[in-house]
N, CA, C and O atoms as a printed pandas DataFrame, in Angstrom:
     atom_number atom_name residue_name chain_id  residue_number  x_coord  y_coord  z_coord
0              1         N          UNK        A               1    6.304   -3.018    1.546
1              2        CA          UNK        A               1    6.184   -4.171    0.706
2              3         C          UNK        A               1    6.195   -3.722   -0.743
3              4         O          UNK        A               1    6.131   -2.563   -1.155
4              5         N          UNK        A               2    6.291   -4.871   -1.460
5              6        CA          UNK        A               2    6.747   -4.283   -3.099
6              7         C          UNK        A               2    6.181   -5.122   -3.796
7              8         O          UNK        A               2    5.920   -6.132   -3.142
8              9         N          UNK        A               3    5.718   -5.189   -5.333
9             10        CA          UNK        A               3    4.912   -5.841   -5.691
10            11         C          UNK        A               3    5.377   -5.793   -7.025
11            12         O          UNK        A               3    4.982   -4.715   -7.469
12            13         N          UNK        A               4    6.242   -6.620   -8.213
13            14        CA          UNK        A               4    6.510   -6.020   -9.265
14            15         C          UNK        A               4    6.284   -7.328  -10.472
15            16         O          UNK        A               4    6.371   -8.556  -10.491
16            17         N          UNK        A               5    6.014   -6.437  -11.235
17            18        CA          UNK        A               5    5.427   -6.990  -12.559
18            19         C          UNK        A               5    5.894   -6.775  -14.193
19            20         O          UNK        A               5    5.658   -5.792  -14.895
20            21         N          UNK        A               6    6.536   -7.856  -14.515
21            22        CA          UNK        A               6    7.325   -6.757  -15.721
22            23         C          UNK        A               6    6.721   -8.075  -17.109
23            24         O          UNK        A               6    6.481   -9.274  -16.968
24            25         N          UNK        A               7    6.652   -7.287  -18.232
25            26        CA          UNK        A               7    5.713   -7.559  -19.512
26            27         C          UNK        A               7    6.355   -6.645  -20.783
27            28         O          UNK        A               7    6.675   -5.459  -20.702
28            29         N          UNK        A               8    6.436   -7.312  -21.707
29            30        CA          UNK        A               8    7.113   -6.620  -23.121
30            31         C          UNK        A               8    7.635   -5.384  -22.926
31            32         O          UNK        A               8    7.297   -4.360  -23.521
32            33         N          UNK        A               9    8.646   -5.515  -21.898
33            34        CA          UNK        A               9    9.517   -4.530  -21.416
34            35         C          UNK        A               9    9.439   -3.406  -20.303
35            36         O          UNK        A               9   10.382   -2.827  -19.764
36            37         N          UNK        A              10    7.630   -3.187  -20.024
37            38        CA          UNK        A              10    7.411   -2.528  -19.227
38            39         C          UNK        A              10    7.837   -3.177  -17.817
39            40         O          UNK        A              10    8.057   -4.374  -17.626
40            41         N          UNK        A              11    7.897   -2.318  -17.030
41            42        CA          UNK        A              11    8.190   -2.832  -14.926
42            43         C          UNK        A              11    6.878   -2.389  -14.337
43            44         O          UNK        A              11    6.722   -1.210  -14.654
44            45         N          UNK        A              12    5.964   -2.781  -13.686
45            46        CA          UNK        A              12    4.844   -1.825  -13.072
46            47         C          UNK        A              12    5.660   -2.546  -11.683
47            48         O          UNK        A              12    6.180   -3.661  -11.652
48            49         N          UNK        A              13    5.581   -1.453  -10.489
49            50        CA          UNK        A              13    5.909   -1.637   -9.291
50            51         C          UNK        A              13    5.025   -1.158   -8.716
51            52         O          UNK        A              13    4.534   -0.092   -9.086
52            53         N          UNK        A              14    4.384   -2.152   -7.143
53            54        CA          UNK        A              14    3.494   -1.272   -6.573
54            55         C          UNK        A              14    4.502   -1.245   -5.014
55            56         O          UNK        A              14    5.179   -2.116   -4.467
56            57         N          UNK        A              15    4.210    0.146   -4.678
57            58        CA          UNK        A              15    5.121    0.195   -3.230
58            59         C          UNK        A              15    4.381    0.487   -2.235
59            60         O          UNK        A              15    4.051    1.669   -2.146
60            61         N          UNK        A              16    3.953   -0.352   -1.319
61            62        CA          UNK        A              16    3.006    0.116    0.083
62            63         C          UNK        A              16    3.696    0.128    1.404
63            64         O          UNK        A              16    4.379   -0.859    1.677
64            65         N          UNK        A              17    3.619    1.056    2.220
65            66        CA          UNK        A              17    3.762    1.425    3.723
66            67         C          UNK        A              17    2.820    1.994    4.171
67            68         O          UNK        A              17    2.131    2.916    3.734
68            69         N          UNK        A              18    2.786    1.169    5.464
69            70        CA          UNK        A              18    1.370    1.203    6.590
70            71         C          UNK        A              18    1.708    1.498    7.630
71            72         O          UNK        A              18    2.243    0.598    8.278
72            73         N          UNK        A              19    1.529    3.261    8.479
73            74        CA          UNK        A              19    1.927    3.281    9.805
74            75         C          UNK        A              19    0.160    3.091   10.662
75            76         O          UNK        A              19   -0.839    3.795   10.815
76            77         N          UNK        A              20    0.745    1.307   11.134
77            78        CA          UNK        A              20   -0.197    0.904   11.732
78            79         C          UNK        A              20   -0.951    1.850   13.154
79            80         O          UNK        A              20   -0.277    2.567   13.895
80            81         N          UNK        A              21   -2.123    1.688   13.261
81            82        CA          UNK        A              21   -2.751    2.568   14.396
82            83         C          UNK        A              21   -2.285    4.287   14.430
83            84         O          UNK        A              21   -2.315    4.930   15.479
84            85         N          UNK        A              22   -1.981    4.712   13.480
85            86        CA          UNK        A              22   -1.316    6.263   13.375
86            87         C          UNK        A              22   -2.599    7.273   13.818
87            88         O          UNK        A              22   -2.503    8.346   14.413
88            89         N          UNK        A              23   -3.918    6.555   13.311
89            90        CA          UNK        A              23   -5.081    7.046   13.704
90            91         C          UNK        A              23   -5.299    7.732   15.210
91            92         O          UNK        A              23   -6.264    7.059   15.572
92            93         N          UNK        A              24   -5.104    8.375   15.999
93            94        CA          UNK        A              24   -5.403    7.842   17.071
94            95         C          UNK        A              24   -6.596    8.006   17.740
95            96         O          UNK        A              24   -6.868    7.320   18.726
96            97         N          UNK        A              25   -7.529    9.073   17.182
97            98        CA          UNK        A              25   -8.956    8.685   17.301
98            99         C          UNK        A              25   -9.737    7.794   17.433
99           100         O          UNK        A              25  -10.566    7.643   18.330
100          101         N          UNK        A              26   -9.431    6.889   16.186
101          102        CA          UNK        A              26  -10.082    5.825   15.489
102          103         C          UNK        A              26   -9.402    4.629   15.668
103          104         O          UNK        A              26  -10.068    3.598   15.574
104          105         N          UNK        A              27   -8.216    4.548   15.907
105          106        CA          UNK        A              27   -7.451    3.510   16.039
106          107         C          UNK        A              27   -7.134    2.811   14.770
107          108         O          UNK        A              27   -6.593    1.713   14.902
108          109         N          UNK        A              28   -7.417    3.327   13.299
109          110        CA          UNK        A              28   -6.919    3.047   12.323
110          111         C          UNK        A              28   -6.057    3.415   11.807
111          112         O          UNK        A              28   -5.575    4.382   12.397
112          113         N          UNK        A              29   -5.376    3.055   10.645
113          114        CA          UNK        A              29   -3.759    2.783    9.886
114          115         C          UNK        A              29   -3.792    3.552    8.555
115          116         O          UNK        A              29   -4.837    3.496    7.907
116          117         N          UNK        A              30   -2.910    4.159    8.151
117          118        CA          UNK        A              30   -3.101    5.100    7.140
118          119         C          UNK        A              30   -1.900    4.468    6.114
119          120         O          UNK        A              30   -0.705    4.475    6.406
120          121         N          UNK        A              31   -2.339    4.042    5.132
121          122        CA          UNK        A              31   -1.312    3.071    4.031
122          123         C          UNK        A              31   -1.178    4.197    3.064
123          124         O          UNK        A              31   -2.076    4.861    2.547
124          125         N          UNK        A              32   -0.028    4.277    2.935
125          126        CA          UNK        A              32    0.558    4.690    1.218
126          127         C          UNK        A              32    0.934    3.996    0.802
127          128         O          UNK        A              32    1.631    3.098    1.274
128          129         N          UNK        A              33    0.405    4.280   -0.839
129          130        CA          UNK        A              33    0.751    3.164   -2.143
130          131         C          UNK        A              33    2.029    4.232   -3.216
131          132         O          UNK        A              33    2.060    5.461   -3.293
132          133         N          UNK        A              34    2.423    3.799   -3.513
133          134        CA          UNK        A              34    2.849    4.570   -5.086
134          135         C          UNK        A              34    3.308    3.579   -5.943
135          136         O          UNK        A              34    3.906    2.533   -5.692
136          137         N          UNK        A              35    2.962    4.034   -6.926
137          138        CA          UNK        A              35    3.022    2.847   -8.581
138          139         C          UNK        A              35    3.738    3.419   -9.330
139          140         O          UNK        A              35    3.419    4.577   -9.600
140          141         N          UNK        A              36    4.820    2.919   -9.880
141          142        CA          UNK        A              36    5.781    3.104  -11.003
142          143         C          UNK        A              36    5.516    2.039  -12.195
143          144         O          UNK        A              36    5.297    0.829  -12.265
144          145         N          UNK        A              37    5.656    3.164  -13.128
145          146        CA          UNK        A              37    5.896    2.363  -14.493
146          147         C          UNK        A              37    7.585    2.703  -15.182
147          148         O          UNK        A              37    8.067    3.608  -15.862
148          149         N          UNK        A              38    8.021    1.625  -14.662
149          150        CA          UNK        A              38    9.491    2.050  -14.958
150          151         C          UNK        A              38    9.979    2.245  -14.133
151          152         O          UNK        A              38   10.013    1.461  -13.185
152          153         N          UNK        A              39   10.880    3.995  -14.169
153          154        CA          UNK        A              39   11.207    4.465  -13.411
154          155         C          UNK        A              39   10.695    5.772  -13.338
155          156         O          UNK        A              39   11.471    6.727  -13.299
156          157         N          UNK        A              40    9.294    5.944  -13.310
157          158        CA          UNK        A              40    8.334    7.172  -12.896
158          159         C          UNK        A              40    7.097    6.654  -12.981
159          160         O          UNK        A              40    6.391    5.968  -13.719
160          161         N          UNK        A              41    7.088    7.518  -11.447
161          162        CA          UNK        A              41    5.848    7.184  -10.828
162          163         C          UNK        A              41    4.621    8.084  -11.259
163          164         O          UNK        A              41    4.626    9.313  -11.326
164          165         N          UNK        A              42    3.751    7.379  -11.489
165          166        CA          UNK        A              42    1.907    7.166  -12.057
166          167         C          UNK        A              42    1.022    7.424  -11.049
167          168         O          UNK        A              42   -0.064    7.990  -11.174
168          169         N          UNK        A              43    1.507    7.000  -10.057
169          170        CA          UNK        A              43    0.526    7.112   -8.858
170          171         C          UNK        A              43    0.880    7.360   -7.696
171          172         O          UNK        A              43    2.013    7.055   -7.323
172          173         N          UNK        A              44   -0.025    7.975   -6.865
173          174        CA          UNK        A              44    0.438    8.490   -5.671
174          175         C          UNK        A              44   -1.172    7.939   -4.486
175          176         O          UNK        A              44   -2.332    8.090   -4.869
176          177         N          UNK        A              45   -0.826    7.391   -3.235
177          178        CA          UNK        A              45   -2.275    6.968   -2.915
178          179         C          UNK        A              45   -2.275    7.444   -1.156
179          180         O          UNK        A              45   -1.126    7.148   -0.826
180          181         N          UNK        A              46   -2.904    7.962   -0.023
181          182        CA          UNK        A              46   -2.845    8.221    1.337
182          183         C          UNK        A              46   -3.929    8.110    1.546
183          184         O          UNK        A              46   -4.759    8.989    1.309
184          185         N          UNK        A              47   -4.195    6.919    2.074
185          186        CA          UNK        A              47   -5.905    6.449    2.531
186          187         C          UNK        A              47   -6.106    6.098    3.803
187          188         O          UNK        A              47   -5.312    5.161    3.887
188          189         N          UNK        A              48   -6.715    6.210    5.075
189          190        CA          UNK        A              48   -7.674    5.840    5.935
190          191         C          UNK        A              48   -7.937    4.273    6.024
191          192         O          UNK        A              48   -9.105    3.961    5.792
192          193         N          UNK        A              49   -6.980    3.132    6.346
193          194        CA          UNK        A              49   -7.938    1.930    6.432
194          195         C          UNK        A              49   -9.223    1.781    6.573
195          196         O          UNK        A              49   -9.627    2.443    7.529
196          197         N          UNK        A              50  -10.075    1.175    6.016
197          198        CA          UNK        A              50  -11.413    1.159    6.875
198          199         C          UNK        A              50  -11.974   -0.031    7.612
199          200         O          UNK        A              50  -13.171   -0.221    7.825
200          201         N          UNK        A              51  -11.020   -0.778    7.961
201          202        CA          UNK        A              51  -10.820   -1.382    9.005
202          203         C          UNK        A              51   -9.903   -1.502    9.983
203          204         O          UNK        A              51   -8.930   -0.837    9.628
204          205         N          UNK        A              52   -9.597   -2.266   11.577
205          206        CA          UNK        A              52   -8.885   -1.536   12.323
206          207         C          UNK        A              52   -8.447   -3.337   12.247
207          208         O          UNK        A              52   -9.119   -4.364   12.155
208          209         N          UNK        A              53   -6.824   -3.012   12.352
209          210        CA          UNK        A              53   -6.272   -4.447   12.609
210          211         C          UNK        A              53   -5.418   -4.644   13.650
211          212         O          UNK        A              53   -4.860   -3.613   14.028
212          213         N          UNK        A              54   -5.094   -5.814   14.333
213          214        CA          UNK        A              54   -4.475   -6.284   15.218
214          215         C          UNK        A              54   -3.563   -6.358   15.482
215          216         O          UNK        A              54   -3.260   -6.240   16.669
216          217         N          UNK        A              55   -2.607   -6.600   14.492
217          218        CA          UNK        A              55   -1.398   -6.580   14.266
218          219         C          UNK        A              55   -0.850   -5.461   13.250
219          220         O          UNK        A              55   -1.561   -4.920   12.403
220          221         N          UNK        A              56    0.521   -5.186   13.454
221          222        CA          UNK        A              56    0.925   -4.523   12.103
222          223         C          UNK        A              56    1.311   -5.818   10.965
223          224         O          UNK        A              56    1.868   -5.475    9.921
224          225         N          UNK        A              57    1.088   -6.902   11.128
225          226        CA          UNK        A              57    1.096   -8.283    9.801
226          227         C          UNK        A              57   -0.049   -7.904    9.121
227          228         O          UNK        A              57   -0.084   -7.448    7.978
228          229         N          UNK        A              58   -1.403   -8.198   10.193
229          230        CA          UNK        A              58   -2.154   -8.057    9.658
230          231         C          UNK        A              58   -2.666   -6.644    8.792
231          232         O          UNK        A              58   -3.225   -6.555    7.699
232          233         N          UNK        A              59   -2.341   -5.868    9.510
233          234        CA          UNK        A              59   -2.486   -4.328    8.660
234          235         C          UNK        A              59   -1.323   -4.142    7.160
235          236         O          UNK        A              59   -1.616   -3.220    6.398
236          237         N          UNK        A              60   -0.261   -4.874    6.852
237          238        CA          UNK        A              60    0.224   -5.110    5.916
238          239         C          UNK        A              60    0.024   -6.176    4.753
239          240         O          UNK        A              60    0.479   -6.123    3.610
240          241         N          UNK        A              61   -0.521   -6.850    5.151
241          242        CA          UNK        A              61   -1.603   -7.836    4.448
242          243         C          UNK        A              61   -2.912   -6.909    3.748
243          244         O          UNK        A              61   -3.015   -6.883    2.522
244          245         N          UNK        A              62   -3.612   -6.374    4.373
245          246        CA          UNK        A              62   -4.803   -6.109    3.849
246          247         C          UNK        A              62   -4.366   -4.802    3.176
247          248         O          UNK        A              62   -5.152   -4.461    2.292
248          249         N          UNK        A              63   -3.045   -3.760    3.406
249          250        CA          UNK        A              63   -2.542   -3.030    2.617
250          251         C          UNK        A              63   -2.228   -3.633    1.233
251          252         O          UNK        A              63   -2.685   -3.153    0.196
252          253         N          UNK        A              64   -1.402   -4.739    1.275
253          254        CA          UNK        A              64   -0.897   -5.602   -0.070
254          255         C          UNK        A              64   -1.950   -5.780   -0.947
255          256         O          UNK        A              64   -1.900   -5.579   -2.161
256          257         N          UNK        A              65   -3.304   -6.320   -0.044
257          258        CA          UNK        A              65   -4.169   -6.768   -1.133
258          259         C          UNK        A              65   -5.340   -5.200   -1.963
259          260         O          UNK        A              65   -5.927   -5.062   -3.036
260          261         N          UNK        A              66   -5.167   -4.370   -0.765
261          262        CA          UNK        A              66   -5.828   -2.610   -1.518
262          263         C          UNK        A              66   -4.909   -2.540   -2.879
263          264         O          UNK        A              66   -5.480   -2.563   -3.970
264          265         N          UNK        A              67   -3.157   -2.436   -2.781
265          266        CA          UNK        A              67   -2.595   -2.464   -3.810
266          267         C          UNK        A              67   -2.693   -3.550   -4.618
267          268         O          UNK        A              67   -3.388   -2.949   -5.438
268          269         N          UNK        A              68   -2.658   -3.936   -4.787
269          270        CA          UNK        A              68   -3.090   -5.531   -5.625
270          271         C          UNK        A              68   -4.277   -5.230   -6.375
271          272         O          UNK        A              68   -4.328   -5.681   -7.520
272          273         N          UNK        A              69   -5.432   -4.418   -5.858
273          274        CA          UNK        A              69   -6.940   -4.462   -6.431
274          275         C          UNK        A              69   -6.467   -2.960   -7.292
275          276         O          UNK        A              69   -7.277   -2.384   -8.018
């Protein structure tokens, strides 16, 4: 999913992928984010959901809104 935002010329892009249930211990989803300003990237993110979801919708949803915050 992609998330983009552009303002007195700047682009901020946020880019998230979620391989749902990758966990397999835990049964949780491990989302990467990366953020561009422009065309170079600012950020780099590989986190642990800390919740376990039902769907891969739902696990892309609550990814969207981590990037979003």
């Amino acid at each position: 999913m992609t998330l983009k935002h552009s303002q007195n010329g700047l682009q901020l892009a946020d880019f998230v992928d979620v391989d749902w249930g990758c966990d397999l211990d835990k049964r949780k989803s491990i989302i990467k984010m990366i953020f561009k300003l422009n065309d170079n990237m600012i950020s780099y993110s590989r986190k642990l959901q800390p919740t376990i979801a039902l769907s891969t919708k739902e696990m892309e949803y609550q990814s969207l809104v981590d990037g979003v915050k």
